[in-house]
Every structure is written in structure tokens, then in C-alpha cells.
N, C-alpha and C positions, 0 to 999 in steps of 0.2 A: 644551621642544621648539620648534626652530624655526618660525615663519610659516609656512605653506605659501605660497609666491608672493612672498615677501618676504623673502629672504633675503641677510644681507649678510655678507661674509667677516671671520670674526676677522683679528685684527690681527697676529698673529703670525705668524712667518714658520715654512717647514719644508719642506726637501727631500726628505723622506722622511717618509710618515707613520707612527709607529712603532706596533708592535704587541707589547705584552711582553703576558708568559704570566698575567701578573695580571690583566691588560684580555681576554685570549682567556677565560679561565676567567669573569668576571664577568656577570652578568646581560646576556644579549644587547644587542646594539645593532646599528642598521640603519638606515643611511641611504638613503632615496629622491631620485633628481635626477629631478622633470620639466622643464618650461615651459611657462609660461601663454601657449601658440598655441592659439586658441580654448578647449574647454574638455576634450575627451576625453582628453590626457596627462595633464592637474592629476587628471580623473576617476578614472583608473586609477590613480594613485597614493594617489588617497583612501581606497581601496578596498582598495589592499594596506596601506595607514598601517592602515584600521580592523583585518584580521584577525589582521597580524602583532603590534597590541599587544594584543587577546583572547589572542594565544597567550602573551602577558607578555613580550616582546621590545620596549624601548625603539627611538621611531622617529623618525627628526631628516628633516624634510621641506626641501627646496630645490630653489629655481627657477633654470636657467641662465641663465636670460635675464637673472637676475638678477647675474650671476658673470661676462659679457661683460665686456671693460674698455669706458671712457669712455661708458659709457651706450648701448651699441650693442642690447642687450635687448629696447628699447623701439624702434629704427628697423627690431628683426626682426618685433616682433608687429606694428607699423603697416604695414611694406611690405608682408609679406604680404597683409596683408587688404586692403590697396591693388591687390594682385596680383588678388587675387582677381578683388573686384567691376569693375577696371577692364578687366584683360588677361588673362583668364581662359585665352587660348589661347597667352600665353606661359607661362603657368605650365605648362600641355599641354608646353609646345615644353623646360621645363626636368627636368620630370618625364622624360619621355622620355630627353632624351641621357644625365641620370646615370643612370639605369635601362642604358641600354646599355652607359656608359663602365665602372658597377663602382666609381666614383672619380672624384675630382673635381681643382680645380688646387692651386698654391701658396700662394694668397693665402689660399683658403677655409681651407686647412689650417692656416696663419700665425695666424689669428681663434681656431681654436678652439685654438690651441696657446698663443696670447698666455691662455685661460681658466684653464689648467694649474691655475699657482702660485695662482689664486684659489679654484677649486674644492680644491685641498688644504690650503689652510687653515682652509677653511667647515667640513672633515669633522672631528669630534670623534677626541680620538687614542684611544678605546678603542671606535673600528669596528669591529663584524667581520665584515660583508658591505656591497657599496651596492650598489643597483638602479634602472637609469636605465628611465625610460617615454619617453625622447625620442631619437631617433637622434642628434641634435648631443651631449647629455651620456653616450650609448655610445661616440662618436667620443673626449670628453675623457677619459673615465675607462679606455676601452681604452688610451691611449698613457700615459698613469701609469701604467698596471699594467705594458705593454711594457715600461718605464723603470725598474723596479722602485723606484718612489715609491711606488705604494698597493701593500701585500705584504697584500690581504686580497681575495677572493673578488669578482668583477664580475659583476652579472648583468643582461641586458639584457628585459623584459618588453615583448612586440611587439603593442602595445595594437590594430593590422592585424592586418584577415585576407588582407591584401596585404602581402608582404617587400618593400620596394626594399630595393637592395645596400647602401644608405646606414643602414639599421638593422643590419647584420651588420659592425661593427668588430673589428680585430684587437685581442686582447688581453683580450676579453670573456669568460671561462672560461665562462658558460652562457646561451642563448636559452631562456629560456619564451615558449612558443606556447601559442593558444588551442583550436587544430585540427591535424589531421593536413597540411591544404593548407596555412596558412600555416609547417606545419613544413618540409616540403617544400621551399620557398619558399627560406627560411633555408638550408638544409643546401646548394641550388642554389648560393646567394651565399656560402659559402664556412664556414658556420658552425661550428664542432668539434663541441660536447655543446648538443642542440638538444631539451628535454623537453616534450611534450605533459602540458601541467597543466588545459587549460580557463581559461575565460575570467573575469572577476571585473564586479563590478555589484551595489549597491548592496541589501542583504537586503529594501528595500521593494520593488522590483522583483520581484515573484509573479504566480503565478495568480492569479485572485478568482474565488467564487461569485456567481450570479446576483442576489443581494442588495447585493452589493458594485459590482457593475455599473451597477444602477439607485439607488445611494444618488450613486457618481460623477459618473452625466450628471445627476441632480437639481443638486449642487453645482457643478458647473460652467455648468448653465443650456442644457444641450444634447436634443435631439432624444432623448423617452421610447423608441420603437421603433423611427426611422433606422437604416439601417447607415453607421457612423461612417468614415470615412478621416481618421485622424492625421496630420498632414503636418507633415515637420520637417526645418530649414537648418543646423544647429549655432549655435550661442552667439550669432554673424554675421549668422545668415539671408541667406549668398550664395544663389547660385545662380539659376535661373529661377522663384523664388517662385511671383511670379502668374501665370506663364507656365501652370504647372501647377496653380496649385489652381483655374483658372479651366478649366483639361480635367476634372478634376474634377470639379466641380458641372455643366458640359455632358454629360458623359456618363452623369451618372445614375445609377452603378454604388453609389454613397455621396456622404453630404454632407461637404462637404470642415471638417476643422479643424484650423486651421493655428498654427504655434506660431512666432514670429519668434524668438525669445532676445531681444539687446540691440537688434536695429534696428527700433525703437517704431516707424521711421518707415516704418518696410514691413507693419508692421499696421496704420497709420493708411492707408496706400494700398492696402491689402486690402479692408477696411474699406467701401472708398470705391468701390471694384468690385463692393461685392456681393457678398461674402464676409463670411458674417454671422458665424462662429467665425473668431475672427483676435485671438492672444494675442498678447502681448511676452513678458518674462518671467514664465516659470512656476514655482513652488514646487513646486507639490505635482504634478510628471512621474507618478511611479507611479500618483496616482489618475485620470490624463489617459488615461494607457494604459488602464488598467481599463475606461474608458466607450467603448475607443475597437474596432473592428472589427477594422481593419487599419493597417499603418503604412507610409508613403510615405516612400524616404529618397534622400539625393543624396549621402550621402558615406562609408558602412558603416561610421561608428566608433563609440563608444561607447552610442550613442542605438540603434543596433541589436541590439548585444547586452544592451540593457536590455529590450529588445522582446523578444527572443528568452526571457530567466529572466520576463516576467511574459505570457509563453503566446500572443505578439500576432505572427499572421502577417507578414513582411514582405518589402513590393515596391520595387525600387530600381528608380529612371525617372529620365532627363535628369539623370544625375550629374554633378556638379562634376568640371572635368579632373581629370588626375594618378589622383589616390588615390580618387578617386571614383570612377574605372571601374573603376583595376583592383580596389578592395574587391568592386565590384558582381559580377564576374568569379571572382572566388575564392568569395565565399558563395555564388553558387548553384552553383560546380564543387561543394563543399560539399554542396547539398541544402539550406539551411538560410534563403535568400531568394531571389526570382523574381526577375527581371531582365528589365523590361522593354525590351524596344530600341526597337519601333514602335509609337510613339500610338496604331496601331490595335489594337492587343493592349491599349489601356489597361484600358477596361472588362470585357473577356473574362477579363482573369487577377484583376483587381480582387472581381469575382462568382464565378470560383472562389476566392481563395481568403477570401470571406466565404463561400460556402455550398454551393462543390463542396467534391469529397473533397479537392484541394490545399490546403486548409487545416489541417485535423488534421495530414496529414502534415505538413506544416512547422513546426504548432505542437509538436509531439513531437521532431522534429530538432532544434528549438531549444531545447528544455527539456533533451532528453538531452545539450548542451552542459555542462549545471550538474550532468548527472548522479553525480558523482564524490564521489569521501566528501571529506570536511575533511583526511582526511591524504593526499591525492592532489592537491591543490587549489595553485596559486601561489604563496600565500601559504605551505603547508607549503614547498614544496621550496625556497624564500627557506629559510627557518628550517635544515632538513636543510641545506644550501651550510652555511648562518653555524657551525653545529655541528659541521660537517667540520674550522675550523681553514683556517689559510693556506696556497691550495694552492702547486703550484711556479708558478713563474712561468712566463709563456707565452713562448717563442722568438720573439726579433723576427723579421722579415722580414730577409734577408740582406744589402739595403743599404738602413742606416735612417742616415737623419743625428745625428749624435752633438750636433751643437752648436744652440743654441736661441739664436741672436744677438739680442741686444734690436732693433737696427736693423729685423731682418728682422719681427720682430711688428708693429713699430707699422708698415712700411709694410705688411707683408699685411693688418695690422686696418684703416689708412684705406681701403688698394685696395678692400679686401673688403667696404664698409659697406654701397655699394649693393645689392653679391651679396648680402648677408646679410639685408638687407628683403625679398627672394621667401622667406623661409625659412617653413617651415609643419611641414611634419612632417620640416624637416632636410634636405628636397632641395638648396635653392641654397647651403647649408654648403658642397658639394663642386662649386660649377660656377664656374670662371673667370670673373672680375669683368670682365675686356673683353669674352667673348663676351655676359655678361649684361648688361654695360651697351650693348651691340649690340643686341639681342632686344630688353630694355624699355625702357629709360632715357626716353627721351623720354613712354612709355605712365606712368610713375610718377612726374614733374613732377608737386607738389604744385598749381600755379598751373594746371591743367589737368585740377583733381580738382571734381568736382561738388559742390557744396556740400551734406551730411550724411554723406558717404561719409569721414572722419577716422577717427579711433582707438576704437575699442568696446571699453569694459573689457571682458577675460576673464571665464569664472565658468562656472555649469553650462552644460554645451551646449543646454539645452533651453529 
């Protein structure tokens, strides 16, 4: 089985991946494409890797970032998170216009079209379904399917409970969603066969008994009878950190403890505040939740619905632009996280929901996420697609360009390198490399980057 995160394309060439009736009969196979942009795509894929091999369906894991030509991978997950921490309000300004456009320019499209021929020859020729957790590798693997190169089953897993249009690619025979809102979502943007299967997260992620709560905060060194607030940044620890865990411990409602992931150097400046719980990275997530009251978040991905299967209210406050509002927006259309807009509601909803009634009720909405049998579940309806066999292929769009000129790649891949460093959950894939080099350029000059603000390896979000 493939690296997960480290995947590099066979050598062999192939314009068509084939699919004979010996390889469609054979023990399942199933390819997952994420990209390690923080850590909730690689998550979700981990997740579908572990169920679909319990079901005995072989599972070949790859990174696009890793399938970009000339190393471009690596200048997507850095600029992003350049984007992030530096210009947090151009990321705003790119999230937005392709949110509105539906689509993006030529160049963008040129990039991930130059990935094509590399992505088809990573995949193993006795595929019989792949499932992309990243909107950029639903954008690749829908135009192979358009193309009839890959003649095997596409299915796109929308790790949001926010659709941007950029996750709904032509050519992608099936959307799993986690919820009825982010199906909706989907079907809005143009989706065909769009199935509510619920959400996936790690089997240690549970409830715990009262035993299990106080063995947690023993081992982590935290407050015996506190009411706890979990505070968490993804993998990066952007966003208003201290901003927030410093409202926190002033408002009293709970003691803040706060989880950085890779940016050590934002716990050592927690730390330094007075912020006496202030981790980097964390191993053991699930036993952190356990000990913890409630869960503070700024970006709805993955870390919330981990929250959600191990029974942990949660409040979304000062979100990270883009995907971080509209997540915060969709779970609570949902029922299933509070959303706080005014600091002055911090404390008030923080104390409902440790020990008003808002709390059960959310801890119940979240748990009845997970509610569904194992044959109801993403991972099943992966498996159901793969055992259906090849379906027809999907009707292109009426004027699709036939020819794939080498010229035209390499110059959409250089135009596109910068547009391609905002990339996060696939947004600046589709945004015009002038207007983007408009918008940031000058904000993501490396010589104009604070010194510890560089490249954060990927890995759990937490």
C-alpha cells in the first residue's frame, strides 16, 4: 500500500486506465486521493483507509500535492499557510469570489490538468472505485472520468459541513456528505447523486464514563473539578490563538486549554501569557477531549466532528476566514455547534452549554451524527459504488476543449504557482493567477515573512 502523504507516480505511462473483467471480479481495490493541507483531508482519509480495509477491500493511499508537476505540492501547502497567518483577509477576499464565480480561470485549470497523466499512472490498473477527500483531486479525477481515461467509479467525500462550488466537480458520479445541510450544499452547486452517509472519526473518539474523565485530567496534569474549555487551531494553530484563550480565562466561564498542533511557538507564547494549559503537539486527542467540558473551534473540520462522536459540546468563536465561517454557519444551521458571533455571548453560551440544558441537547445531535449502522455508513456506500462495476460515463459539458497542448500546461503551471500557494481546501485552484497575484503578491514575499512563520509539517490537526 502506498505512503499515505508520500506518494510518487509509477513510471509507466497510460492513457487510459484499463479495467478487464478479471481485475473488476478480484478482491476489491480502492484508491483514496487526499493532500496534506493541514491535517483534516489526510484525517478523513485515514478513516475511510481504516474501515474500508476491516471490510477486506484493498486500499492504496495518495497525496496530490504530491502528483503536482515540478514540485508545486510543497509551494501549495506553504503558501497557504503563508496565506493564512499573514493575509488572513485575502484568503476572505478568495474564498468569496470563487464561492460566487462557481469556477475559476485558465491557468488554475492548466495546473491541475498538467496533474492528469501523473495521477493516472499512481492508480493501480486493477482499481475499482477512487475517492478524493480534497477538492483539487475531485477537480483531477472528475476530468479523467469526463475523458474517459479512468472508466471506474469517482466519488468525492466532502470532509465540510460547508460545500464551496469548488468541491462539486464535473464528472464525479457520487458526493458523500456528512449531513443533510452540507448535502443540500452540494446539490445547490450542481451535484448529480449526492448521499447522506454521516460523518467518519477515528473509533477512539467516544463517550467516556465518569472514571475515564477523572483518570484523563489526572494524566494530563489538569484541574480535578474545573469546568474545562478545549481550545483548538488545527495542525497550524492559525488564527486568533491568544486572542481568545486569553477571553477565556478573563471570563471565568472555564479554564482555558489550549492545543497549538505544530506551532511550538505559539505554546511557548501562551505559555508566557498565563495560559497555564498550552500543548503543541498532542498524541493522545481522544483522552484530551474526555477531560475536557467543552470545545472551542475556529475552523468546523475534522477536530469537530471528533468532538461531536466523543459527546463534547461544541462552540465556534472568531473563526478563521473562508471555511471557517461558513463551517461555523452550517453546524449550527444543523443544531449540532453554537456559534458564537459577540464576545459578549462568550461566557453565556460557554455556561450553557457546560451546565444549561444546551448542552445535552448538542451532545445528542452530535452523537446522533454517528448514529447509523456500519452498513449505512461512507465507508459502506464506498464499497456498494466499487461493487456496482463501471458505471457509464458522465456527458461532458457541451464545449469542452479536446486538446491538452503541452505548451498550454507548462505555461498555466508557472502562471499558476503563485495562485496555487493560497490553496487550502482547493479554493485558489480556480482563481486567476493575475487577479490573485493582485489581491496578495506582495502580502506573501517570503523577505517580508516574520521569522517562525515558514512551513509546518502536516499531520494530525490536533
Amino acid at each position: 500500500m502506498a505512503n499515505p502523504g508520500r506518494t510518487l507516480p509509477r513510471l509507466a505511462t497510460a492513457d487510459v486506465l484499463p479495467v478487464t473483467r478479471a481485475a473488476a471480479l478480484s478482491p476489491g481495490r480502492v484508491a483514496v486521493v487526499s493532500a496534506s493541507v493541514g491535517a483534516g483531508h489526510d484525517g478523513a482519509a485515514t478513516e475511510l483507509e481504516r474501515r474500508l480495509t476491516a471490510d477486506g477491500l484493498v486500499v492504496d493511499r495518495y497525496d496530490l500535492l504530491d502528483l503536482l508537476p515540478v514540485g508545486l505540492g510543497r509551494a501549495v501547502r506553504d503558501g497557504y499557510h503563508r496565506l493564512l497567518v499573514r493575509a488572513p483577509w485575502a484568503y476572505q477576499r478568495i474564498y468569496a469570489s470563487t464561492e460566487r464565480a462557481g469556477g475559476g480561470g485558465p491557468a488554475a485549470r492548466a495546473l491541475l490538468r498538467a496533474a492528469e497523466d501523473r495521477v493516472l499512472r499512481a492508480l493501480h490498473p486493477g482499481i475499482g472505485a477512487v475517492v478524493s477527500t480534497y477538492p483539487g483531486a475531485s477537480r483531477v479525477l472528475g476530468e479523467l472520468r469526463l475523458a474517459g481515461r479512468l472508466t471506474v467509479p469517482v466519488l468525492t467525500y466532502l470532509t465540510d459541513f460547508s460545500v464551496h462550488p469548488l468541491w462539486v466537480a464535473d464528472g464525479v458520479d457520487v458526493h458523500l456528505a456528512a449531513h443533510a445541510v452540507p448535502a443540500a450544499q452540494a446539490r445547490a452547486a450542481g451535484a448529480r447523486d449526492v448521499r447522506v452517509c454521516g460523518p467518519v472519526a477515528d473509533p477512539r473518539f467516544r463517550p467516556c464514563d465518569l472514571r475515564e474523565r477523572h483518570h484523563a485530567r489526572a494524566r494530563f496534569g489538569l484541574p480535578h473539578d474545573a469546568p474545562l474549555a478545549l481550545l483548538v487551531a488545527g495542525s497550524w494553530g492559525v488564527g486568533p490563538v491568544r486572542q481568545v484563550a486569553r477571553e477565556l480565562r478573563d471570563c471565568a466561564a472555564a479554564v482555558p486549554v489550549v492545543v497549538c498542533g505544530r506551532n511550538e511557538a505559539l505554546a511557548r507564547q501562551l505559555r508566557a501569557d498565563g495560559i497555564e494549559h498550552a500543548y503543541g503537539w498532542v498524541d493522545d486527542m481522544p483522552g484530551l477531549m474526555h477531560a475536557a467540558d467543552v470545545l472551542v473551534q475556529n475552523a468546523g473540520g475534522l477536530t469537530s466532528l471528533e468532538a461531536f462522536a466523543a459527546g463534547l459540546p461544541v462552540a465556534s468563536y472568531r473563526c478563521i476566514p473562508g471555511h471557517g465561517l461558513t463551517n461555523a454557519a452550517a453546524l449550527d444551521e444543523a443544531g449540532v455547534a453554537a456559534w458564537i458571533r459577540d464576545p459578549a455571548d462568550l461566557k453565556g453560551v460557554l455556561r450553557d452549554l457546560i451546565d444549561g440544558p444546551p448542552g445535552p441537547r448538542q451532545r445528542a445531535a452530535g452523537l446522533a451524527l454517528f448514529a447509523q449502522s456500519p452498513d449505512d455508513g461512507p465507508a459502506a456506500e464506498i464499497a456498494r459504488v466499487h461493487r456496482s462495476g463501471p458505471p457509464p460515463l458522465p456527458a461532458p459539458p457541451l464545449a469542452r476543449r479536446r486538446g491538452r497542448p503541452r505548451r498550454l500546461a507548462v505555461t498555466g503551471a508557472v502562471a499558476c504557482a503563485v495562485c496555487a500557494c493560497a490553496v487550502g481546501t482547493g479554493v485558489a485552484m480556480t482563481y486567476d493567477a493575475p487577479a490573485l497575484l493582485h489581491a496578495v503578491g506582495h502580502r506573501l514575499d517570503p523577505d517580508h515573512l516574520a521569522p517562525g512563520h515558514g512551513h509546518a509539517p502536516e499531520g494530525h490537526h490536533s
